[in-house]
N, C-alpha and C positions, 0 to 999 in steps of 0.2 A: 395188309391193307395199304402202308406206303410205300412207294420204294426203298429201297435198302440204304441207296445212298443218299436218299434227301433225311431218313433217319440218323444217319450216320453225321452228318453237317448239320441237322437240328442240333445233334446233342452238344459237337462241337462248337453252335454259337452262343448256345445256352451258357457254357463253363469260362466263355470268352466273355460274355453278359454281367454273370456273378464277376469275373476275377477285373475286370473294368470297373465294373462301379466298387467293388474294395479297395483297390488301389486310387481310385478316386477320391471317395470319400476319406482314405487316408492322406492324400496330397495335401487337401485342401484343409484337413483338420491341423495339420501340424505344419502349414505354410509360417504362422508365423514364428515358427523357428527355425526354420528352414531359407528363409529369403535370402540368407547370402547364400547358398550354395546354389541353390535354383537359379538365381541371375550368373553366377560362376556358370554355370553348365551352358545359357542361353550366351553368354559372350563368349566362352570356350567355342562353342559350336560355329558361332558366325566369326572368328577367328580363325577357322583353321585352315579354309584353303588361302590364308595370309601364310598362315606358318607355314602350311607344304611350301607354297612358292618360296619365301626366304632359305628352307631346308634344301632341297631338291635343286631350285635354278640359281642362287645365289653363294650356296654352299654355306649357311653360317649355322655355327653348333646349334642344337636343341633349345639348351637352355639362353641362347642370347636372342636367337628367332623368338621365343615364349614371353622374355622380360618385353621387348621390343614392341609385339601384338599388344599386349596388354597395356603397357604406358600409353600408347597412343588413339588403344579405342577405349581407357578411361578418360585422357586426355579430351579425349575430342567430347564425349556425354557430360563431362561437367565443365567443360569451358559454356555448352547449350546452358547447362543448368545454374550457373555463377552466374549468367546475363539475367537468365529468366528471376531469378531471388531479387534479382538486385530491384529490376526493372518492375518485380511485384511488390516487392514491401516496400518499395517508394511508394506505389501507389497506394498499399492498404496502410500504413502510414498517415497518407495525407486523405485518405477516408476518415481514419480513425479519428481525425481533429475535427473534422464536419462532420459525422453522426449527430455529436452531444447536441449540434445548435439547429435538431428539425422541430424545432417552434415556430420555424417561416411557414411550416405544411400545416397549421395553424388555422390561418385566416381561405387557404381555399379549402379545406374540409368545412370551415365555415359557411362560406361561400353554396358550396353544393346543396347544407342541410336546408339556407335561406330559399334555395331556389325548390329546392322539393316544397316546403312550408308554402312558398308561393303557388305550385300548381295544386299543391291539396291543403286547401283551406278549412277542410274540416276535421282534418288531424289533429289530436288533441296535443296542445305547447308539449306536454310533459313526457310525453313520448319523442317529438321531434327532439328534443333535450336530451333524454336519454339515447337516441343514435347518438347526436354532435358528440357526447362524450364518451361511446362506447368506440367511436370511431378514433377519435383521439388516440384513448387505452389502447385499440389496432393497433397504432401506428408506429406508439410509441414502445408499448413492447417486442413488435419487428424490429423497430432498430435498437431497441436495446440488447434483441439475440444478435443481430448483425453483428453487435460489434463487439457482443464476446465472443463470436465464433471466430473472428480478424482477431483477435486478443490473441486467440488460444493459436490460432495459424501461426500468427506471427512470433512467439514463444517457442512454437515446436519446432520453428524451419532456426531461430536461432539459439536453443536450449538444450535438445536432448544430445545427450554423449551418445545415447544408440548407437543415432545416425553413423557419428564418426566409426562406432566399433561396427559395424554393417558394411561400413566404404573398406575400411581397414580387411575383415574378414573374406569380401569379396575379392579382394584384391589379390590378396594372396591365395584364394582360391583358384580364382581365374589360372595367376600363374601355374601353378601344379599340373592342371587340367588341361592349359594348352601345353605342356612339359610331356605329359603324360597320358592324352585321351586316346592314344593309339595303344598303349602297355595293355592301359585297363581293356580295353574292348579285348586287345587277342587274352588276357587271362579269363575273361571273361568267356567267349569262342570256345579255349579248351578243352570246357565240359563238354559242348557238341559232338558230334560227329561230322565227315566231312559237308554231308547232304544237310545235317545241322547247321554249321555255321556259313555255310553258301545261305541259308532263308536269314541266319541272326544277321548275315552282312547286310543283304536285302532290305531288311524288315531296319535295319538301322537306318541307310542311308534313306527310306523311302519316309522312316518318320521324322528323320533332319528336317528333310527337304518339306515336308507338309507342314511341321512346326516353323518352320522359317516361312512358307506361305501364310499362316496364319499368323503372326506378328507382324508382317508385311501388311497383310490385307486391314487388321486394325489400326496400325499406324498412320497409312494412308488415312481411311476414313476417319480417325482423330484430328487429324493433320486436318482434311477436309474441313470437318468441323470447326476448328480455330480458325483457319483463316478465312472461312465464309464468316462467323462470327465478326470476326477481327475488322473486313470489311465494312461491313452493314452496320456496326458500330461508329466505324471512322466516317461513313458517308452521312448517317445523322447525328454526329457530333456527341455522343453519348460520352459520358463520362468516364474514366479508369477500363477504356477499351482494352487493354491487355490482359489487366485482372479478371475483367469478364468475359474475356475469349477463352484465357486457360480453366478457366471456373466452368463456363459451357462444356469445352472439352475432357475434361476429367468429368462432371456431371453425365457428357454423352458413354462413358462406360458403363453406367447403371443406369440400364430403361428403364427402370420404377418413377425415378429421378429425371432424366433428359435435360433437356435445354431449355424446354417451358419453365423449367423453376426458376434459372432466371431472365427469361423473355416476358411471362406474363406478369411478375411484380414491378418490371421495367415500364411496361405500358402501361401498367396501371397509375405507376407515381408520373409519369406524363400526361396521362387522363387528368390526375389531379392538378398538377401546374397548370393546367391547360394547354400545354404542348400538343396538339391532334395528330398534328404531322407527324413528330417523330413517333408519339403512341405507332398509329397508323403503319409506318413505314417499318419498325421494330415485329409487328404482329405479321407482317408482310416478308421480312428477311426470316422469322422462326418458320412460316411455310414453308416457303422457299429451302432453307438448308433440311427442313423433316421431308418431305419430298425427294430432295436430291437421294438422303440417306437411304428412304425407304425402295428408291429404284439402284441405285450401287451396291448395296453393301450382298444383298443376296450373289449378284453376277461378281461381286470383288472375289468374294469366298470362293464362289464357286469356279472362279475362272485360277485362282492360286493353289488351290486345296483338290482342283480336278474333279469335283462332287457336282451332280445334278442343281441347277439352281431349286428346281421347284422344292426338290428333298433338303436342300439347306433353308428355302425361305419357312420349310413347315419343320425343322428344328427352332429356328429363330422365335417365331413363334410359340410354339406349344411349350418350346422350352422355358421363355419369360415368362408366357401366363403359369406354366406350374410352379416354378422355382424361380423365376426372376434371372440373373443376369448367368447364377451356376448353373442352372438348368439349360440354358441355352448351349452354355462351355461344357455341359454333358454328351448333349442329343451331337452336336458336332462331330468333338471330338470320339465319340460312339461313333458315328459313322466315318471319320477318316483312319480307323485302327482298324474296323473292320474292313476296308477295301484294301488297306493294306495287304491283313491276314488271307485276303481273298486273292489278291495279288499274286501273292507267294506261296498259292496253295495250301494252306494250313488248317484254314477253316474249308 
């Protein structure tokens, strides 16, 4: 009934199907014991054509090329990261001293219920009473999470030993793997044959290169993010703009979450001061940066990763409504293994 050979590639994408989503489901199950080695292997990699050039054009031994990549591309990620701490717990800090005293949001939640009471005069007091103070209880419990969540942030960026055994771990991971990420591959190769390890070289260098597209392509659009934020902040004067750029930022990795979470309780406590404009102007910039996102991020992928836009925009999708942020990092990465394996004739 089917051709021989389309049977023949059914079955193989079928067993490519199953052995993807095992390995998947295993990565992600046992990521958090894994994160120093996984970031070892993601800095190994975008290290190494540093280390070829120091080996190859510069002549210097293995192991001094390896210490050398490694001090200077941790160097360089926590010199970003010592500003960025610094420059945040200042600010969540001098949050945390102004939370306690939102009793000034007080008189305009007042303010509002009086003016309601005024266009509906035949609202019974005891109800209008019971808003004023359920709104109150709002508000007051918002910022009472706020500022244990700033509590707990700021405890964990200066408290847990993890962190340090994680930097420590990685570190010396890194070095090994940039010492060493050519050994492992040819022991690796040796079970091949030669037409074998001609597709593993393949199949290696073609998933480097797509995993380095895709940390490229999110980075960027993170990147994006913050500094559209960052902006739009600074132009309406909004308070602790840094905190709440890397807050958007890191929020824009989980669609469930976004940037609305914190764009619309921003215009909201504006609405309540009475600020309109910057309300206004805040509801105006989270457009503006969900818009940019929602036309790049399909052609970023796809123009990195070499994938059809339409087939990455209907991963992006289907994969957050079924599963949220994993689901999306499935249907993707499902389709850049397979063009691979398609690549190199396997499947």
């Amino acid at each position: 009934m089917f051709d021989k050979n389309f049977l023949i590639r059914a079955k193989r994408t079928s067993i490519f199907i199953l052995i993807y989503t095992a390995l998947f489901a295993l990565f992600f199950g046992t990521l958090n014991l894994t994160v120093p080695f996984v970031l070892a292997i993601i800095i190994a990699l975008i290290n190494r054509p540093f280390n070829e050039f120091l080996i190859k054009k510069l002549k210097l031994p293995p192991a001094v090329s390896s210490i050398l990549t490694t001090i200077v591309s941790f160097t360089v990620v926590f010199s970003f990261l010592i500003v960025a701490i610094v420059n945040i717990s200042a600010e969540i800090k001098d949050l945390l001293l102004k939370i306690p005293n939102v009793d000034y949001l007080y008189p305009y939640i007042q303010s509002i219920v009086v003016r309601l009471q005024e266009h509906i005069e035949s609202v019974d007091p005891t109800i209008i009473s019971n808003i004023q103070s359920s709104l109150t209880r709002v508000f007051s419990s918002t910022f009472n999470i706020i500022q244990m969540l700033l509590n707990k942030i700021l405890a964990l960026v200066f408290t847990l030993p993890s962190i340090f055994m994680i930097i420590v771990i990685t570190f010396i991971a890194t070095y090994f793997l940039n010492l060493d990420l050519l050994k492992f591959e040819n022991k690796i190769t040796n079970i091949f044959s030669e037409e074998g390890k001609r597709k593993f070289s393949e199949f290696s260098h073609e998933s480097s290169k797509m995993l380095l597209g895709y940390v490229k392509s999110y980075s960027i659009l993170l990147s994006m993010t913050f500094f559209e934020s960052l902006i739009g902040f600074s132009i309406f004067r909004v308070n602790y703009a840094l905190l709440l750029s890397f807050l958007c930022a890191f929020l824009d990795i989980f669609p469930i979450l976004g940037i609305g979470t914190v764009f619309f309780p921003l215009a909201i406590y504006y609405v309540i001061i009475k600020n309109y404009f910057t309300a206004l102007g805040l509801i105006i910039v989270y457009i503006l940066i969900t818009a940019v996102r929602q036309i790049v991020e399909p052609k970023l992928i796809s123009s990195n990763l070499d994938l059809n836009p339409v087939m990455v925009l209907a991963a992006i999708f289907i994969g957050i409504k079924a599963y949220g942020f994993l689901g999306m990092l499935y249907l993707i990465f499902l389709m850049v293994f397979y063009k691979i394996l398609r690549k190199i004739d396997v499947i």
